[in-house]
C-alpha positions, 0 to 999 in steps of 0.5 A: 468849782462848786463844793456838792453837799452829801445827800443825808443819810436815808437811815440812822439805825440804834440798836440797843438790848433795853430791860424793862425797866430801861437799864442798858448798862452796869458797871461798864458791861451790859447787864444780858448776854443773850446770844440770839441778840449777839447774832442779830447785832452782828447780822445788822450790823454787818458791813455798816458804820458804827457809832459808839462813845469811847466806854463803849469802845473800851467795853468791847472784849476784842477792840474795834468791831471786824467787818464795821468801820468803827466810829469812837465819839470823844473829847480826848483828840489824843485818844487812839486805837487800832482800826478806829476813826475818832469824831468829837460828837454825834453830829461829827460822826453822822457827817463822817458817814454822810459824805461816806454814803453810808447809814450807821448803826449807833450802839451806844453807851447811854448818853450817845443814845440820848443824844442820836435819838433825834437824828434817827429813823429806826429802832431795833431793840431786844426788850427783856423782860426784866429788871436791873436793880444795880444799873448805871446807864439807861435807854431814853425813853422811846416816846410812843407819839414819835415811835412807830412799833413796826415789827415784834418778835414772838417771845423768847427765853434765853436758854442760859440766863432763863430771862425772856425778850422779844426784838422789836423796831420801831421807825420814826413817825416824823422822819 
């Protein structure tokens, strides 16, 4: 009896809300709650994989994500939580999707960003147009010979925080 390889995953998506100067984080939280990103998160996400480290995980004010199978990347083989599959690494957690047949969504933190970017396809990120003077964790850099922009939003402005974004995709020009 021969053992079938899973197909590869035809998308590996991140999506991430990016400032300008390419702060994603500080102090644990992300530094802009723009509800408009909230709702197209959720939208994207919806019904997808997604993949996360473990301060992620633990940043998110309700646990794990409803509507997700939600996929926590850490060392700690002890560490547990409701409604969460755990996976050592990055590439542990694209297989865990592979032989499931489903294209995941990375959200982050910094690192797990750094490290996913080579396996993915897409980009959809909200590009704020400012700066985060105290921030901790940053996006990598979305290296333009291998980014295709491919959509971009007109400008907006957050109604509550006054900041101004646009939500953009980018696809990978070598994938």
């Amino acid at each position: 009896m021969t053992t079938q390889t899973p197909p590869p995953l035809s998308e590996v998506s991140i999506i991430a809300i990016v400032a300008a100067d390419g702060a994603i984080g500080r102090n644990g939280d992300q530094p802009f709650h723009i509800s408009a990103d909230f709702k197209r998160f959720r939208q994207l996400t919806l019904g997808h994989p997604v993949i996360m480290g473990r301060r992620t995980f633990e940043a998110l004010p309700k646990g794990a994500l409803p509507g997700r199978k939600n996929i926590v990347i850490t060392r700690n083989s002890s560490f547990k939580a409701e409604n969460i599959t755990t996976a050592p690494s990055v590439e542990d957690a694209l297989a865990i999707c592979r032989e499931e047949g489903a294209d995941p969504f990375i959200i982050g933190g910094g690192e797990i960003y750094r490290q996913s970017m080579s396996s993915a396809t897409t980009l959809h990120l909200t590009e704020v147009e400012a700066t985060v003077d105290d921030a901790d964790t940053f996006f990598p850099e979305v290296d333009p010979a291998k980014w295709i922009l491919t959509e971009r939003s007109e400008e907006q402005t957050d109604p509550h925080s006054g900041v101004k974004y646009r939500f953009s995709n980018y696809r990978s020009d070598t994938k």
